[in-house]
Short mmCIF file of the C-alpha atoms (twelve columns), coordinates in Angstrom:
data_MODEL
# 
_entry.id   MODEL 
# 
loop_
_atom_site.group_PDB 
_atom_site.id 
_atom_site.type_symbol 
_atom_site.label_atom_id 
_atom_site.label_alt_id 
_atom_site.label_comp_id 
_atom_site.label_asym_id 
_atom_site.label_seq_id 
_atom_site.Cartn_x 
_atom_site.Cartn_y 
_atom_site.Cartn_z 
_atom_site.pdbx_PDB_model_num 
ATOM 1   C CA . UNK A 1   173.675 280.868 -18.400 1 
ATOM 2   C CA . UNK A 2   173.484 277.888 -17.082 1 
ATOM 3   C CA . UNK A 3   174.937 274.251 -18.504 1 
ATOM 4   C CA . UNK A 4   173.282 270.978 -18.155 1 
ATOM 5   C CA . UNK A 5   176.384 269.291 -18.230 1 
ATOM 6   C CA . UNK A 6   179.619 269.303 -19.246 1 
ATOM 7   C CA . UNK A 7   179.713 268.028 -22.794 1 
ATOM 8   C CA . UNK A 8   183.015 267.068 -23.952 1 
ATOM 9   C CA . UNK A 9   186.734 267.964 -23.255 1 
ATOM 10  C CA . UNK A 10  188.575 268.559 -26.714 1 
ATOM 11  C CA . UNK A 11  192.505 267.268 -26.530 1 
ATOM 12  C CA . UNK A 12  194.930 268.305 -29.520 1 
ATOM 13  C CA . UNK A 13  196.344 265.228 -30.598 1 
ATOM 14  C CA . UNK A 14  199.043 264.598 -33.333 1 
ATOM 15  C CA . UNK A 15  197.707 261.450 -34.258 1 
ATOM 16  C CA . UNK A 16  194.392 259.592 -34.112 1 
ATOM 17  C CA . UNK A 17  195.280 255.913 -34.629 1 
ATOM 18  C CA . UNK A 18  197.968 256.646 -32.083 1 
ATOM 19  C CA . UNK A 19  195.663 258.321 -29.466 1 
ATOM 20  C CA . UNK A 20  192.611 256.265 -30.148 1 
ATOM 21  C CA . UNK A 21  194.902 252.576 -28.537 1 
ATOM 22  C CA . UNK A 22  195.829 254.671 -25.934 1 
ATOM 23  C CA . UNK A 23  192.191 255.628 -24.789 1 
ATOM 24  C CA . UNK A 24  190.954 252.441 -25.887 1 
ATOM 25  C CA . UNK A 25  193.075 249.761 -24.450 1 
ATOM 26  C CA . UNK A 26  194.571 252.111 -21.271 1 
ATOM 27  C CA . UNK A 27  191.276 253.216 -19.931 1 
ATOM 28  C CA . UNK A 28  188.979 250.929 -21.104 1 
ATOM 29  C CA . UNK A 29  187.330 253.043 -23.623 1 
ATOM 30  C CA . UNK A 30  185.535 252.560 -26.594 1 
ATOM 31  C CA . UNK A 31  185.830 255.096 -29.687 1 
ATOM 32  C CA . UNK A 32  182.535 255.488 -30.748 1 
ATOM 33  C CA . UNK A 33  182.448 257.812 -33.588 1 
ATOM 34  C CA . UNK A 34  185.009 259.581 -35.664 1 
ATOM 35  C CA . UNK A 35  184.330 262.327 -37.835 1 
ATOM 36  C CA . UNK A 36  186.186 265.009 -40.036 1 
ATOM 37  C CA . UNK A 37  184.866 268.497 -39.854 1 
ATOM 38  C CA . UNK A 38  186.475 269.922 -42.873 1 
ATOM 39  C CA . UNK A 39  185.415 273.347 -42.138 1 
ATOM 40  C CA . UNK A 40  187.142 273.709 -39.004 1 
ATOM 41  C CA . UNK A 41  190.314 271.476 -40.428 1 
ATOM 42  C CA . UNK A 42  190.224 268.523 -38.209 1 
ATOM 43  C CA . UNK A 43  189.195 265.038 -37.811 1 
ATOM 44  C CA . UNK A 44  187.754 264.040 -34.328 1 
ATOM 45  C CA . UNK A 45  187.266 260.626 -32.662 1 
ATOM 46  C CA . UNK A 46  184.778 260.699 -29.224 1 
ATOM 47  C CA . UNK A 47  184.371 258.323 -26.373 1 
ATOM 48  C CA . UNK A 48  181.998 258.574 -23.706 1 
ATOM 49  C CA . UNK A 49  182.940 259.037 -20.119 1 
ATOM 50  C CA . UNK A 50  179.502 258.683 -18.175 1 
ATOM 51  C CA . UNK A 51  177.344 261.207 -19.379 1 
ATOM 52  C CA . UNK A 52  180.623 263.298 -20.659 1 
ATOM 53  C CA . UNK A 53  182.550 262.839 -23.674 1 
ATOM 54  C CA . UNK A 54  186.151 263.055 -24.422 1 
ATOM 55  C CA . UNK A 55  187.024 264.391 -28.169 1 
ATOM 56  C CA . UNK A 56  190.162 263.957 -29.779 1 
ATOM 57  C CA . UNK A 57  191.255 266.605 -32.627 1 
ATOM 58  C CA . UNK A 58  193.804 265.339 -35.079 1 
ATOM 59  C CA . UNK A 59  194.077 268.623 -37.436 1 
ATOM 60  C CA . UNK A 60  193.667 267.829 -41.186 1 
ATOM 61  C CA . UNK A 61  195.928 270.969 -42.130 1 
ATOM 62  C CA . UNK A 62  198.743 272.574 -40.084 1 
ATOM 63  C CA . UNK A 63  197.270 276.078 -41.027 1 
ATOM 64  C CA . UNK A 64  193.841 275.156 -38.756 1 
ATOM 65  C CA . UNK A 65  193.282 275.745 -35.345 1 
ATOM 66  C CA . UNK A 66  194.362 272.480 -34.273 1 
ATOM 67  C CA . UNK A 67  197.476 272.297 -35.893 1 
ATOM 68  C CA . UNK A 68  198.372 275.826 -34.920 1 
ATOM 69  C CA . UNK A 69  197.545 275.448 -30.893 1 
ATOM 70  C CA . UNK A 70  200.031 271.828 -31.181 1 
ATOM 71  C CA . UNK A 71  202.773 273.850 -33.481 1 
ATOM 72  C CA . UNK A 72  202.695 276.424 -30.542 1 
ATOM 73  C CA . UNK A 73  201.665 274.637 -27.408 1 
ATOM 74  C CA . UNK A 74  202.139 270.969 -28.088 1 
ATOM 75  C CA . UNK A 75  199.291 268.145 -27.417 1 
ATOM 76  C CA . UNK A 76  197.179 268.304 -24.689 1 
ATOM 77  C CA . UNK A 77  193.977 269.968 -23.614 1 
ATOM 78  C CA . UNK A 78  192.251 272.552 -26.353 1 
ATOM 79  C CA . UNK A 79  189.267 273.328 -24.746 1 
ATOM 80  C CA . UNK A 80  186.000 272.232 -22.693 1 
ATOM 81  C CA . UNK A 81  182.455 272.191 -23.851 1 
ATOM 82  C CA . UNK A 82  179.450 272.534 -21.638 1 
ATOM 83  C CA . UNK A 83  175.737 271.815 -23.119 1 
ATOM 84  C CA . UNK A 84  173.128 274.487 -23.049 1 
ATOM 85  C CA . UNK A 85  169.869 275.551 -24.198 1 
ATOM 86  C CA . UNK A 86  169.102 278.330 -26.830 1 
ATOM 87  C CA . UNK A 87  172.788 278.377 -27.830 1 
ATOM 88  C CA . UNK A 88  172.196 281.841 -29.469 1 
ATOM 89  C CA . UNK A 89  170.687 283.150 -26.280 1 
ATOM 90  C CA . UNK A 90  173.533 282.281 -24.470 1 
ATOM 91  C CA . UNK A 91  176.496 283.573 -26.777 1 
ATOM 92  C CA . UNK A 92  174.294 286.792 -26.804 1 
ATOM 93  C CA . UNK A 93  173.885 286.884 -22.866 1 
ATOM 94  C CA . UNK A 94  177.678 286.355 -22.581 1 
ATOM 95  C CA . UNK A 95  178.647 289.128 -24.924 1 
ATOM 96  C CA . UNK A 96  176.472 291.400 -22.935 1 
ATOM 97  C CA . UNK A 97  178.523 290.007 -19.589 1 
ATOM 98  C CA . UNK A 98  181.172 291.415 -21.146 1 
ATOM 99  C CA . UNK A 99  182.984 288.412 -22.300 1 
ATOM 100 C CA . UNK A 100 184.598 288.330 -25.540 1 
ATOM 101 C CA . UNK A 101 183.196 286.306 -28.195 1 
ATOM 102 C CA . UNK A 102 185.072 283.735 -30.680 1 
ATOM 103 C CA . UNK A 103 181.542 283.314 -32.178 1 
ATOM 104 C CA . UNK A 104 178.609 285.572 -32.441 1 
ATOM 105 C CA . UNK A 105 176.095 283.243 -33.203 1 
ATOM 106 C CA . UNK A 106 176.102 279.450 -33.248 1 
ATOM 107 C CA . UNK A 107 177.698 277.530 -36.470 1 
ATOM 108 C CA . UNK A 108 177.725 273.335 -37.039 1 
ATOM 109 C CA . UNK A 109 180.177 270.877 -35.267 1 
ATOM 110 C CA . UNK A 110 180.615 267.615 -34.814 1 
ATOM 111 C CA . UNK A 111 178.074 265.095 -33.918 1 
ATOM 112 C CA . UNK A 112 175.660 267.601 -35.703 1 
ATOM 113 C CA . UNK A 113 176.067 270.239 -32.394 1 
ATOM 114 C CA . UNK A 114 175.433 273.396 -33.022 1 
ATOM 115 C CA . UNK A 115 178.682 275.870 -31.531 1 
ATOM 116 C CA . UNK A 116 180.259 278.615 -30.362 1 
ATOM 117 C CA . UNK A 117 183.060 279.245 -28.945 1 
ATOM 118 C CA . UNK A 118 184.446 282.139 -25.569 1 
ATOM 119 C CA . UNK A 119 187.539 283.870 -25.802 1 
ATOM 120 C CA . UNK A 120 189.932 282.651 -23.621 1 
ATOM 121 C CA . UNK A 121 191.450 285.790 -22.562 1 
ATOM 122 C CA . UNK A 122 187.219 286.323 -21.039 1 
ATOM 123 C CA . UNK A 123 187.127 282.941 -19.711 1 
ATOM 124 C CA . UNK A 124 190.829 282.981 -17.867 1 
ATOM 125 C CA . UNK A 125 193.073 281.254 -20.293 1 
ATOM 126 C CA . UNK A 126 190.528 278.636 -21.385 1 
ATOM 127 C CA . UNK A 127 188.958 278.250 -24.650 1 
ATOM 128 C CA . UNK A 128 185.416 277.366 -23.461 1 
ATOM 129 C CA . UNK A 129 182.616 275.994 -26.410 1 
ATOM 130 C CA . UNK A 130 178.820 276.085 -25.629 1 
ATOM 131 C CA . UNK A 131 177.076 272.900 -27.357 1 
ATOM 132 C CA . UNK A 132 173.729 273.103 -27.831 1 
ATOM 133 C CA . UNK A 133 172.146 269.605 -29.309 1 
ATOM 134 C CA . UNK A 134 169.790 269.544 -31.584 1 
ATOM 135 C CA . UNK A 135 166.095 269.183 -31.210 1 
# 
């Protein structure tokens, strides 16, 4: 495998229009898109960071992934997202590394990515997405 870049960095946030002044008016950031992904229970808000995004997750129900990782770990960083090529390809290659799979093949995110995510407990306690964007 190997990433172009890394794509985004995913923080667990309570609240958007709380965290969205913060990133905005603190760092000099601009929130460029935000987006609910009601399959995976959360609304997102993005900013770019040089060629690396940051994405917020607000989670729309306390039963999604979002709202269980705050409810047990609190806010803060949920996982990191590197960009690669044949997305498939590499969740397959991975699995056949030996590293334990959250996805088996690739499903929609936001900004119309296609995803999957790595096992932590493969990837040393962090939750680790490949992005791949589409063509």
């Amino acid at each position: 495998m190997k990433p172009t870049h890394i794509e985004h960095i995913g923080i667990a946030v309570k609240n958007l229009d709380e965290a969205i002044p913060f990133y905005e008016e603190v760092f000099g950031l601009k929130c460029y898109n935000v987006e609910e992904v009601t399959d995976q229970k959360v609304k997102t808000a993005f900013f770019k960071v040089g060629q690396t995004k940051i994405e917020l997750l607000e989670s729309t129900d306390p039963e999604g992934p979002i709202g269980k990782f705050i409810e047990k770990k609190g806010e803060g960083i949920h996982h990191m997202a590197f960009a690669v090529e044949n997305i498939n390809e590499q969740l397959q290659a991975a699995e056949a590394k030996g590293v334990r799979l959250i996805d088996k093949t690739s499903r929609k995110g936001a900004e119309g990515l296609s995803i999957g995510f790595l096992h932590p407990k493969s990837t040393f306690g962090v939750l680790t997405e490949l992005c791949e964007h589409p063509k």
